[in-house]
C-alpha positions in Angstrom: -115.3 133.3 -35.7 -116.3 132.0 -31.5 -116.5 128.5 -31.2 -117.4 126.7 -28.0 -116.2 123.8 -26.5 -117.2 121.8 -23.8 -115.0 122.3 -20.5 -117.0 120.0 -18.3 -117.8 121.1 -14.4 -116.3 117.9 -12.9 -112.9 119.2 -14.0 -113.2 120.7 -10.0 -112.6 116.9 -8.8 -110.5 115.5 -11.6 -106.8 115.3 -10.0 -105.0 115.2 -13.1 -106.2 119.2 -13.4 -106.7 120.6 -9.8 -102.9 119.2 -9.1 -101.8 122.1 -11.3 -100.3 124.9 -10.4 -102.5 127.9 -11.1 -100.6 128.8 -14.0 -100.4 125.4 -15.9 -104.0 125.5 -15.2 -104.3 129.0 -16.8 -102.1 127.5 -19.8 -104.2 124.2 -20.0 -107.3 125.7 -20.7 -105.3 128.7 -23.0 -104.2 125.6 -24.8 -107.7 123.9 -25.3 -109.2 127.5 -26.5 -106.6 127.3 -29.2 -106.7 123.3 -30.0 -110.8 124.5 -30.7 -109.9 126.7 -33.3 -108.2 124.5 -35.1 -110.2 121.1 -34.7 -108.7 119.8 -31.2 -105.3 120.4 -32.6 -101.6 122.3 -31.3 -99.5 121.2 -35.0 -98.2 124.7 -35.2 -94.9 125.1 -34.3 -93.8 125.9 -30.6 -93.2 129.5 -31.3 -96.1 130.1 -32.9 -98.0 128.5 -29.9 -95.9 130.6 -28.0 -97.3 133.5 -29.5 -100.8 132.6 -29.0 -100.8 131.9 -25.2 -98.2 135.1 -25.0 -95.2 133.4 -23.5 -91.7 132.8 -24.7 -91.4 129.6 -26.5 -89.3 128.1 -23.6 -92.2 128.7 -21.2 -94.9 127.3 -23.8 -92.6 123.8 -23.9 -91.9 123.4 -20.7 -96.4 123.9 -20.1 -96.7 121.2 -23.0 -94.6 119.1 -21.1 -95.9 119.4 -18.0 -99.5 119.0 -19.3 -98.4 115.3 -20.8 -96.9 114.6 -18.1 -100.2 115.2 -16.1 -101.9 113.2 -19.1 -104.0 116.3 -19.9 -102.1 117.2 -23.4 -101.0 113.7 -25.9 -97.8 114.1 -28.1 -98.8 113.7 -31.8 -96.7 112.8 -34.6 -96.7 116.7 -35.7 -97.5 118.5 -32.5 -100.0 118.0 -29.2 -103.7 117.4 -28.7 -105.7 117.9 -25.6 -106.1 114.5 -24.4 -109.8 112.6 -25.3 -110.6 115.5 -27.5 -112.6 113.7 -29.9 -114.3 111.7 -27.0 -115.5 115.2 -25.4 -115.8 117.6 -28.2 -118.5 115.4 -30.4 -119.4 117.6 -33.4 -122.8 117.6 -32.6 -125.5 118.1 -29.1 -128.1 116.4 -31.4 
């Protein structure tokens, strides 16, 4: 099943993103495509994240830990969440 989620247009001025490098930018919004499928959250395990953005696990930590270091991606007790996810992906437009 698609599901949507809202990537909003001011992400062109917001510094946090556009001081990315292309790839990490690529990887963030890889990242959010697969935190929507599973309800805003990454608690698979590295490898298996990995898998899904189609780099080595090596590659997919060091793009986690870039993206919290850019505040983009939170640590969580069992994995990562986009940051503000719940604040930006309501469940409802109504």
């Amino acid at each position: 099943m698609s599901r949507w989620f809202r990537m909003y247009d001011d992400v062109l001025n917001d510094p946090k993103a556009q001081k990315l490098t292309d790839a990490d930018f690529r990887g963030w919004v890889n990242l959010m495509c697969l935190a929507s499928k599973h309800d805003g959250r990454l608690d698979h395990p590295v490898g298996d994240i990995a898998f899904a953005l189609r780099k080595t696990a090596a590659k997919t930590l060091a793009l986690l830990t870039a993206l919290q270091s850019a505040g983009l991606v939170d640590g969580t007790e069992t994995g990562w969440k986009p940051h503000n996810w719940e604040l930006r992906q309501y469940k409802s437009d109504v």
